[in-house]
C-alpha positions, 0 to 999 in steps of 0.5 A: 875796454874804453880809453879816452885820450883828452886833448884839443888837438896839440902835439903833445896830445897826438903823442900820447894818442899815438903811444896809447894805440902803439901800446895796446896793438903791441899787447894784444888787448881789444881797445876802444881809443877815442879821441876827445877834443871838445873842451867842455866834454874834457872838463867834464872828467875834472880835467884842466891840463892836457894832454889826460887819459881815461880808461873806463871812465877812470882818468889815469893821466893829466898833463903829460904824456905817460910812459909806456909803462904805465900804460901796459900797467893800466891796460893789463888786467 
């Protein structure tokens, strides 16, 4: 699995970073997390707000930071 956390580097960008590695070290699940910050690669998901998440080339999340929730949902298969 391939998670993406788009963001050019603002605070509300390193929590979501942050929480997504907590996240999947806490479940266990193999994980590479990547951090995007150039602006043009991020547009290129159809991306304007960030902080996003993508995982598998699929965004998940634009413009907030989400929920450990969600993410376990996302990252369980």
């Amino acid at each position: 699995m391939k998670i993406k956390v788009l963001g050019p580097g603002c605070a509300r960008c390193h929590q979501t970073e942050q929480l997504v590695r907590e996240t999947v070290a806490e479940a266990g699940v193999e994980a590479e997390i990547e951090k995007v910050t150039e602006v043009m690669k991020i547009a290129q998901y159809g991306v304007f707000g960030t902080p996003a998440v993508v995982i598998d080339e699929e965004v998940k999340s634009v413009g907030r930071i989400p929920k450990k929730e969600e993410i376990l949902k996302w990252i369980k298969k």
